[in-house]
C-alpha positions as CSV (number, residue, x, y, z in Angstrom):
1,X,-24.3,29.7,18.2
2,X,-25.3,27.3,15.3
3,X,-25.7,23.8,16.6
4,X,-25.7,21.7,13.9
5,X,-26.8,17.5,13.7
6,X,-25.8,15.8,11.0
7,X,-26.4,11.9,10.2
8,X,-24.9,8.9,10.7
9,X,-25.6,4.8,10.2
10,X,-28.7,3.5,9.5
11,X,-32.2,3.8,11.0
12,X,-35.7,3.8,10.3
13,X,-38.7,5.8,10.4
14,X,-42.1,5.8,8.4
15,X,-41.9,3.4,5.4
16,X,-37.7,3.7,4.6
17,X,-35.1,3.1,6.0
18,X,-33.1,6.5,7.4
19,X,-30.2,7.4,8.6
20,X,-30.3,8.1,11.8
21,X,-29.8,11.3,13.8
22,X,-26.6,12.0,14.5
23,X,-25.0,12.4,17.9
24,X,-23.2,9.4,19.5
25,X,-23.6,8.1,22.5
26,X,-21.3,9.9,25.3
27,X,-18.8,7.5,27.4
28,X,-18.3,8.2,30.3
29,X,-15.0,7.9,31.0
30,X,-13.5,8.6,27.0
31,X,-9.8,7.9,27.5
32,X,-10.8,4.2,29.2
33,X,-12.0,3.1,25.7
34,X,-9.3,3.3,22.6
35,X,-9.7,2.0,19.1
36,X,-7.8,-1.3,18.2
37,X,-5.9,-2.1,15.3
38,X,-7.9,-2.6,12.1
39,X,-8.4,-5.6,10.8
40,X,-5.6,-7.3,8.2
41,X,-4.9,-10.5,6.4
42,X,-2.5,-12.0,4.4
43,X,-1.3,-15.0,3.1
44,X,2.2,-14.4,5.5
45,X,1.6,-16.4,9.3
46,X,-1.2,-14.6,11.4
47,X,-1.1,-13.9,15.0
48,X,-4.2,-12.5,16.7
49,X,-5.4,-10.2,19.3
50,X,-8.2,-9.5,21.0
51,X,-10.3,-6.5,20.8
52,X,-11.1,-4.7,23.7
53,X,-13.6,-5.1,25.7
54,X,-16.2,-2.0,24.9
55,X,-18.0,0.0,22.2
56,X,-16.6,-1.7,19.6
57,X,-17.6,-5.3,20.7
58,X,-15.6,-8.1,20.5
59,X,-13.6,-10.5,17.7
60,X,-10.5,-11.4,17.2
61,X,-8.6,-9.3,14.9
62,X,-5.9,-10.3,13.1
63,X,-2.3,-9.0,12.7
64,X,0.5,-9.3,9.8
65,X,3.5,-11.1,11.1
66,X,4.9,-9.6,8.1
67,X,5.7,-5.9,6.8
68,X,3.6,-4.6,3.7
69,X,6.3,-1.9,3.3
70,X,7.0,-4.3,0.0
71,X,3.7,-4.7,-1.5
72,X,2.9,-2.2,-4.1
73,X,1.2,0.9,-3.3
74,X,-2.4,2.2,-4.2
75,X,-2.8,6.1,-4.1
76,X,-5.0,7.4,-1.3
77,X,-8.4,7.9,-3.3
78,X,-8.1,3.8,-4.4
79,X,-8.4,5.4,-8.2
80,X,-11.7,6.6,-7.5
81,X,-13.5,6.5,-10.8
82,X,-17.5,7.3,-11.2
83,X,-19.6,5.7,-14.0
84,X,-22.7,5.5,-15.4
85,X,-23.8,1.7,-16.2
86,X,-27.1,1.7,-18.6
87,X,-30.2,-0.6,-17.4
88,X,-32.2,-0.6,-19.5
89,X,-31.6,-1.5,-23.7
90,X,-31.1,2.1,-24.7
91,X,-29.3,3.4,-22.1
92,X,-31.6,6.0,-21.0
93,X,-31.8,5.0,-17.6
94,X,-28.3,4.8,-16.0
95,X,-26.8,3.8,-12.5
96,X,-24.3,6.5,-10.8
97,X,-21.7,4.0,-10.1
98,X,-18.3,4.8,-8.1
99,X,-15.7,2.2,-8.7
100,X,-12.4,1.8,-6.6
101,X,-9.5,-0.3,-7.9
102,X,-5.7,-1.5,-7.6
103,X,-3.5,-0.2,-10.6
104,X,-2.8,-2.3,-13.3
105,X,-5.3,-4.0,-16.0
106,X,-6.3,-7.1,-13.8
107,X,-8.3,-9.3,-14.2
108,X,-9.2,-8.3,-10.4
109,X,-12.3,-9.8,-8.6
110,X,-14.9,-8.2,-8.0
111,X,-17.0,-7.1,-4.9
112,X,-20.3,-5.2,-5.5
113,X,-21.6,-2.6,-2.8
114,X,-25.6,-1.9,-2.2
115,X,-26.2,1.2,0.1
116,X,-28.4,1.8,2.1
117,X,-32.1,4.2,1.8
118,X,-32.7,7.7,3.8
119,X,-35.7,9.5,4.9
120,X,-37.5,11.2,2.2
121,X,-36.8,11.5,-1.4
122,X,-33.8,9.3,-2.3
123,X,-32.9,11.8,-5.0
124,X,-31.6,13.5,-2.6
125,X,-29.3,10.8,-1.1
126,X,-25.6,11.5,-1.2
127,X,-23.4,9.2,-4.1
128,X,-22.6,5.8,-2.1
129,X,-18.5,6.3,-1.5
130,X,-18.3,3.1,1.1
131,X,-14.7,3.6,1.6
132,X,-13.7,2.0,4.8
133,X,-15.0,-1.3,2.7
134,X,-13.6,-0.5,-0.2
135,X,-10.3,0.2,1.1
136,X,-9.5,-3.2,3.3
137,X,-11.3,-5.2,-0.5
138,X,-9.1,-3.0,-2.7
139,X,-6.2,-3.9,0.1
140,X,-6.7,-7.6,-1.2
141,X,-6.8,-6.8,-5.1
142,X,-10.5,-6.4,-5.4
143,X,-12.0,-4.2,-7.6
144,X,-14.9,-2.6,-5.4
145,X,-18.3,-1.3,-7.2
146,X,-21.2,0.6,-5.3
147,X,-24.1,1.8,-7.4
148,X,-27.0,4.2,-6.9
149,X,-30.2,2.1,-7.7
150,X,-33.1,4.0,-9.8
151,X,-34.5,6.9,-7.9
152,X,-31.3,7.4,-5.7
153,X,-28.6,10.4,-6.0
154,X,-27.2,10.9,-9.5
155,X,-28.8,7.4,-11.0
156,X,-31.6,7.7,-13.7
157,X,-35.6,6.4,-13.5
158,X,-37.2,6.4,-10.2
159,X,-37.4,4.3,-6.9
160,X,-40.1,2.0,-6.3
161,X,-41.7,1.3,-3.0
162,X,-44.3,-1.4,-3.7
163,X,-46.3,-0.9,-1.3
164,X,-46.2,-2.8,1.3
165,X,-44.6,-6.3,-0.2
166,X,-41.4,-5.5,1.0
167,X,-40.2,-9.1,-1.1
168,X,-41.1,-7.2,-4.4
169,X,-39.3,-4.1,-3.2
170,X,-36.3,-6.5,-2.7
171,X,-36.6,-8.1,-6.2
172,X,-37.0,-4.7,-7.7
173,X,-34.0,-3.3,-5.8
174,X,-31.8,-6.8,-7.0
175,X,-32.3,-5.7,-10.7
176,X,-30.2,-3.0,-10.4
177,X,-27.4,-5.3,-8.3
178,X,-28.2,-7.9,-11.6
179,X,-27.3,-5.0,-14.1
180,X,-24.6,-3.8,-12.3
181,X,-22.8,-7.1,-12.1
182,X,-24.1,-7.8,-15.9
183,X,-22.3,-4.5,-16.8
184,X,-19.0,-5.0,-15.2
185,X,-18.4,-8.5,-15.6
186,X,-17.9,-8.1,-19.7
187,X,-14.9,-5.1,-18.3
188,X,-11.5,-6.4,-19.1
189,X,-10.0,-5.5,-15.5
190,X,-12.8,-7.9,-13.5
191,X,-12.5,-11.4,-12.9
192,X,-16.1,-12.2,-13.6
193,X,-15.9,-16.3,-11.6
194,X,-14.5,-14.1,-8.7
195,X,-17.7,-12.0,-7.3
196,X,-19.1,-11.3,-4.4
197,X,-22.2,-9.1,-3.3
198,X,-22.7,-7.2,0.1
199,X,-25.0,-5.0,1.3
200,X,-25.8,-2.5,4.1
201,X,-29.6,-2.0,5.7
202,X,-31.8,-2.0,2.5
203,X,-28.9,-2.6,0.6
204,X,-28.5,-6.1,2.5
205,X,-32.2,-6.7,1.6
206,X,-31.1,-6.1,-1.9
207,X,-28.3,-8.3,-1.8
208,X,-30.0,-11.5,-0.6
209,X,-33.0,-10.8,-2.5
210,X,-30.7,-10.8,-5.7
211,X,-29.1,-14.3,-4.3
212,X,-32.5,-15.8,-5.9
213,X,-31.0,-14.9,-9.4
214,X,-27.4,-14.6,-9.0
215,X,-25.1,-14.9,-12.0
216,X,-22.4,-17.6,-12.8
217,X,-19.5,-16.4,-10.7
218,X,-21.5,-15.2,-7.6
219,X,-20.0,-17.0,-5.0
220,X,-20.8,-15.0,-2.0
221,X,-23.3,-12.6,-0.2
222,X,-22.8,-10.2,2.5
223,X,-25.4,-8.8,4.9
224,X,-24.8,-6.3,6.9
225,X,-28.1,-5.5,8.8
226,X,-30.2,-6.2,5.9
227,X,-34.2,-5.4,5.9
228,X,-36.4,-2.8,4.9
229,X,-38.2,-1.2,8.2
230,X,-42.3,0.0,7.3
231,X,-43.7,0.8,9.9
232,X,-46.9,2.5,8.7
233,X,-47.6,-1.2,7.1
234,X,-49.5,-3.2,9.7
235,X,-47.6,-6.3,10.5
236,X,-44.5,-5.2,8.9
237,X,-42.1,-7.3,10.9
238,X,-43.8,-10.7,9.7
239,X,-43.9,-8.9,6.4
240,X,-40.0,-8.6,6.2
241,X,-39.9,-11.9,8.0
242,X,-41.6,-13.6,5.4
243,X,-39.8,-12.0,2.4
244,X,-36.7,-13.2,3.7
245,X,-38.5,-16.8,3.8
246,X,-39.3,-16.5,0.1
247,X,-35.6,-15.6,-0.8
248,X,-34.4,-18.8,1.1
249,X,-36.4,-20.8,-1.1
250,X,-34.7,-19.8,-3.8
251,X,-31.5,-19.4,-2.5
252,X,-28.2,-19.9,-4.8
253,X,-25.3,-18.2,-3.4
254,X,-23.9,-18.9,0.2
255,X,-24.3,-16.0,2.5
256,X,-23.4,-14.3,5.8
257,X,-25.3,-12.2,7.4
258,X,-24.0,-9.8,9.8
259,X,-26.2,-8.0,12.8
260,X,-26.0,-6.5,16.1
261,X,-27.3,-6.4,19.5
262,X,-27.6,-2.7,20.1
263,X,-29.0,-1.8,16.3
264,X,-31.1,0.9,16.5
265,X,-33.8,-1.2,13.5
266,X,-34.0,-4.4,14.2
267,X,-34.4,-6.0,18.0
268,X,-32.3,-9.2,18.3
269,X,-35.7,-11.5,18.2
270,X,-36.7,-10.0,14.4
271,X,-33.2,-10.7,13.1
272,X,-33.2,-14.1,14.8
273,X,-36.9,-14.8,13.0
274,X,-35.5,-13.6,9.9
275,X,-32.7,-15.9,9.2
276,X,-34.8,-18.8,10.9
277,X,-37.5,-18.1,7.9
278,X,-34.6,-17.9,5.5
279,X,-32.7,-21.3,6.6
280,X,-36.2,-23.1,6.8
281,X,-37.0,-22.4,3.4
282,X,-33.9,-23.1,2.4
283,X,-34.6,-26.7,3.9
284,X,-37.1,-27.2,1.7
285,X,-35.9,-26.4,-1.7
286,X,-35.0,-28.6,-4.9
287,X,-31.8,-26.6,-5.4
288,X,-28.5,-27.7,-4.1
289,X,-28.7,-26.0,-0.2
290,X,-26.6,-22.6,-0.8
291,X,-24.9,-22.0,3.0
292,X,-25.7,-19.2,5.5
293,X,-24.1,-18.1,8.7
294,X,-25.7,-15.3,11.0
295,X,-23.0,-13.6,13.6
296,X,-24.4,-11.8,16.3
297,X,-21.0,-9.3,16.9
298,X,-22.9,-8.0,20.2
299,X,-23.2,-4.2,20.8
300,X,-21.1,-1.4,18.6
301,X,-20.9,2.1,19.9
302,X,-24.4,4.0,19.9
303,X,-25.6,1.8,17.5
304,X,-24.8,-1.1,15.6
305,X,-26.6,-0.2,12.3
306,X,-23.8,2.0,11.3
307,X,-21.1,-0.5,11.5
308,X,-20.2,-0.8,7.9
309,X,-19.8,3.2,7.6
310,X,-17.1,3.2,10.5
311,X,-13.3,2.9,9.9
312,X,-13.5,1.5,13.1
313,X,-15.9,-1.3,12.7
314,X,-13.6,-2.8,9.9
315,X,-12.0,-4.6,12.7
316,X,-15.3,-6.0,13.8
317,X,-16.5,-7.7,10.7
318,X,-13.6,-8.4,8.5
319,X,-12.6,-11.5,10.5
320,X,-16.1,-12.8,9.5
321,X,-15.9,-12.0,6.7
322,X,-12.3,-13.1,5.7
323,X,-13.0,-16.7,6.9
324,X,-16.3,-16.8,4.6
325,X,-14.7,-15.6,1.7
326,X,-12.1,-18.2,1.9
327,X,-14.7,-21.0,2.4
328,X,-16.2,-19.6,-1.1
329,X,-13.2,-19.8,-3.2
330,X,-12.3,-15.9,-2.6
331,X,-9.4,-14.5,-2.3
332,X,-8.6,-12.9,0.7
333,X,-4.5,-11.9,1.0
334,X,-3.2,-8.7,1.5
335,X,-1.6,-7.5,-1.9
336,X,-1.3,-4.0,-1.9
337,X,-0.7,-1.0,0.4
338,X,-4.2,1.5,0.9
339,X,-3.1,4.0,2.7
340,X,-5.5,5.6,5.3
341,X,-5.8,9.2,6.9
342,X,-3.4,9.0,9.8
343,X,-4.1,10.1,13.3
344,X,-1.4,13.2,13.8
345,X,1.4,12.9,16.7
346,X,0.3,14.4,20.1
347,X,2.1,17.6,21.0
348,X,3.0,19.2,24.5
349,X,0.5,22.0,23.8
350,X,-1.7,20.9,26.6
351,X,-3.6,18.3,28.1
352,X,-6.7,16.8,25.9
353,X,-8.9,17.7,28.4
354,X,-8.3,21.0,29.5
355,X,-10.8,23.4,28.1
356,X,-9.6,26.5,28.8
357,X,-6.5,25.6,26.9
358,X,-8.2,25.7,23.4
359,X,-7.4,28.2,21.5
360,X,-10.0,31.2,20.2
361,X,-13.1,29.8,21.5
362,X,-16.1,31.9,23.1
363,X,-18.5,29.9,25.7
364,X,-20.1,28.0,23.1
365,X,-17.1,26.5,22.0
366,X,-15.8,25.4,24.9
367,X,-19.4,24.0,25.6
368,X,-18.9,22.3,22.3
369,X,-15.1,21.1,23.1
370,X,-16.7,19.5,26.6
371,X,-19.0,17.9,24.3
372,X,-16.0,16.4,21.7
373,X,-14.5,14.9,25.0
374,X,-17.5,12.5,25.4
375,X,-17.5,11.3,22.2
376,X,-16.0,7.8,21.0
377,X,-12.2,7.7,20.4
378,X,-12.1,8.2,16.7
379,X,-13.1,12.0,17.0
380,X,-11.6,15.3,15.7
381,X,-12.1,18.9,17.0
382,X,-10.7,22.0,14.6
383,X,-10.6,25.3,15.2
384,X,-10.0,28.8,13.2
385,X,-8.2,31.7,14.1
386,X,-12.1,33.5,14.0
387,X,-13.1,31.4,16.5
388,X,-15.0,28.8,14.2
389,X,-15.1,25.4,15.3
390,X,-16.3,22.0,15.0
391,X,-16.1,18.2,16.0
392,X,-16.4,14.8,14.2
393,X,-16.9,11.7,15.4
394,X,-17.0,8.0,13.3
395,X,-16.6,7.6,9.1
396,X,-13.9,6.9,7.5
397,X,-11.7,10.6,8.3
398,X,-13.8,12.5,10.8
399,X,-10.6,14.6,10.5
400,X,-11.5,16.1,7.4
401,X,-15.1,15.8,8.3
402,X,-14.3,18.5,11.5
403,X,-12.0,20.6,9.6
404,X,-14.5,21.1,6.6
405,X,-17.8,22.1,8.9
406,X,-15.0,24.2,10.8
407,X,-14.2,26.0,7.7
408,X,-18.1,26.7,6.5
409,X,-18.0,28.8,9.5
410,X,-14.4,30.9,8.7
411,X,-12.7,32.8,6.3
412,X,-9.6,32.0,8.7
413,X,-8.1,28.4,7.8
414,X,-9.2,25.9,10.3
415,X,-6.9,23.5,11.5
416,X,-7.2,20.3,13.8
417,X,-6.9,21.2,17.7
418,X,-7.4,17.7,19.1
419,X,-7.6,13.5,17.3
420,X,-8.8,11.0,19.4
421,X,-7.2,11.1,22.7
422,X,-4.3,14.0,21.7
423,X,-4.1,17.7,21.4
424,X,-2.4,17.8,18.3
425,X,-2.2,21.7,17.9
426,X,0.8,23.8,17.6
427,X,2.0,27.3,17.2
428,X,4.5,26.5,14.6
429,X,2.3,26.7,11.3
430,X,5.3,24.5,9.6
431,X,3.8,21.7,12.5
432,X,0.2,22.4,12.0
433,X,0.4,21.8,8.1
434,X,2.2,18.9,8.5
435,X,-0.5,17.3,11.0
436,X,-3.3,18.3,8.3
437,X,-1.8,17.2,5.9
438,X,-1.0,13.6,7.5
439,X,-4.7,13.6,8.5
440,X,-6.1,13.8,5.2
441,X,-7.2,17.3,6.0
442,X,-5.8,18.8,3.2
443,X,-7.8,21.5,1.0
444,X,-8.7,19.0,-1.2
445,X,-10.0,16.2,0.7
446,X,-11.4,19.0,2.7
447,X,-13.4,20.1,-0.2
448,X,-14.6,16.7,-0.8
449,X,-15.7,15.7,2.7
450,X,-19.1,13.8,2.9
451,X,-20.1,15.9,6.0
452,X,-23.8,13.9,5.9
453,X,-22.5,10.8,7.8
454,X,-20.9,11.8,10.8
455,X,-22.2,13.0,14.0
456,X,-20.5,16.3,14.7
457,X,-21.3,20.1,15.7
458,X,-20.0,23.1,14.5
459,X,-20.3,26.7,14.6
């Protein structure tokens, strides 16, 4: 049998940030814990529910009132389009730059997305495709832009470290968000008073180390579990501690930062001497006070740190983030329809959990299907007619994610077994394409799956 773990949120070893290794945490009863409704707004009348109580913390999440069957749709891939902006005078060095949109010609606003750094050499780092968080900002007529800094995946020139003076990596990292946003803002299609910046891990670092020189039409900042983790520099915590201090002093954008309890970088007393350095500092400048909120959301799933990367954690954060977008002059209304890979019907096949039901596995893959049932409700196992297999859990479509690592292993088509809490397999091949296909599990997407994320196992 090949085992194989793959990678998913954010975590830190040595002097970068990393993602971390890949298996999530195993519940112990998997069918007592199921995934609420995403997060939606609109300008229609709300009503709210509460999350439940579990993995995925708790907030209120809101719910339309109001049908979206009207609005006008967006195809699937959110008009994927990847760029090259230049940043330097002769364009020799250039960003790798995916950009979602709504159709039309706009003027849209504009949200810019900084990723995250791996383990190693950040060449090697996949293209940033954030698209649970593109799809709820595209959802509300946002045009969404996530570049590769210098040194990472396709982008030109190299990365940085600095040393140890983790504030210089953050300034350094925030000239790529500054010619990013310089770039885009002269395109005909963005509303260039209408920005805002967010950030995940080192990409947060980025994005409130760039709130020192924001532009003219920077009106918010988003966090998510910003820093930059070194720990072969001694004192590295007062380090980061302190770099976040100089940033407040020169704060001009208001911000939000958004952490966990259970993140696998940062303990709940760093984060809470990080933003108390920031808001000091911020005390004592010149400059008109910029705002800044810090949510503790409590514990999500294995690890808090990869909340941003999960479909799943959209319903955790957007409420946050909704409410300080609105207090910042952004718009925040639901104007289009983003579709979203959809969870296949259940079929009578056979229970989810018996084992000895699935379908052309050996021992190992039924150890591996025992494994699948401990994972967190958003989870898909596949299977080939070769006896191939594998399981997803987390991302955006860990249904494509399990059918593509299935189908490394097979010169068979593999095809989902099992989604979530369902056995979703059938012997009618007319029913088997159709669940694919409403899964997002087609060929294509298949093809495309960005298997480096997700915690899964195959053989």
């Amino acid at each position: 049998m090949a085992f194989r773990k793959l990678l998913t949120g954010w975590a830190l070893a040595g002097t970068v940030c990393l993602l971390s290794v890949a298996h999530a945490a195993s519940l112990s009863d998997p069918a007592a814990t199921q995934s609420a409704t995403p997060a939606r707004a609109a300008a229609a009348t709300h009503t709210t529910a509460p999350v439940p109580a579990g993995p995925l913390g708790s907030a209120n999440v809101a719910r339309l009132a109001l049908d979206e069957a009207w609005l006008p749709a967006v195809r699937p891939n959110m008009n994927e389009q990847v760029i090259y902006i230049p940043v330097d005078g002769d364009g020799t060095v250039t960003l790798e730059t995916t950009i979602y949109r709504p159709d039309g010609p706009g003027p849209f606003p504009m949200v810019v997305f900084n990723h995250g750094k791996i383990l190693g050499d950040p060449r090697s780092q996949s293209r940033s495709d954030p698209v649970s968080f593109a799809r709820e900002f595209v959802r509300r007529g946002y045009v969404v832009v996530a570049p590769n800094r210098r040194g990472f995946a396709g982008s030109g020139g190299a990365y940085e470290q600095d040393g140890c003076d983790v504030a210089s990596n953050g300034l350094g990292q925030a000239a790529d968000v500054a010619a990013t946003i310089d770039y885009m803002s002269k395109q005909p299609y963005v509303d260039a008073d209408h920005i805002a910046v967010a950030g995940t891990s080192h990409g947060g670092l980025a994005t409130i180390a760039y709130g020192t020189q924001a532009a003219h039409g920077v009106r918010a900042l988003i966090n998510f579990s910003g820093g930059l983790r070194q720990d072969a520099c001694t004192g590295w915590q007062d380090n980061l501690t302190q770099a976040f201090g100089g940033y407040g002093g020169k704060a001009r954008v208001a911000s939000l930062w958004l952490y966990g309890d259970n993140d696998s970088v940062w303990t709940p007393g760093l984060v809470a001497n990080m933003f108390a350095a920031y808001r000091t500092a911020q005390a004592g400048q010149s400059l008109p006070a910029a705002g800044a909120k810090l949510v503790d959301y409590g514990s999500y799933k294995n690890d808090a740190h990869r909340l941003v990367g999960d479909r799943d954690g959209v319903q955790v954060w957007w409420p946050e983030v909704e409410a300080f977008l609105a207090r910042e002059g952004m718009p925040t209304a639901v104007e289009y329809r983003v579709p979203a890979p959809a969870a296949p019907h259940g079929t009578d096949f056979a229970a989810i959990d018996s084992v000895s039901a699935v379908p052309y596995l050996d021992q190992a893959g039924r150890d591996g299907y025992r494994n699948f049932l401990k994972q967190y409700p958003s989870r898909a196992f596949a299977v080939s007619g070769s006896g191939a297999w594998s399981w997803a859990e987390g991302g955006d479509n860990p249904m494509a994610v399990a059918v593509a690592n299935c189908q490394k292993h097979s010169s068979d088509a593999c095809h989902l077994y099992a989604v979530n809490g369902n056995v979703v397999w059938s012997n009618d091949a007319t029913v088997t394409a159709r669940n694919d296909a409403s899964a997002g599990a087609t060929p294509d997407a298949v093809a495309t799956a960005d298997n480096d994320r997700h915690a899964l196992a195959s053989r």
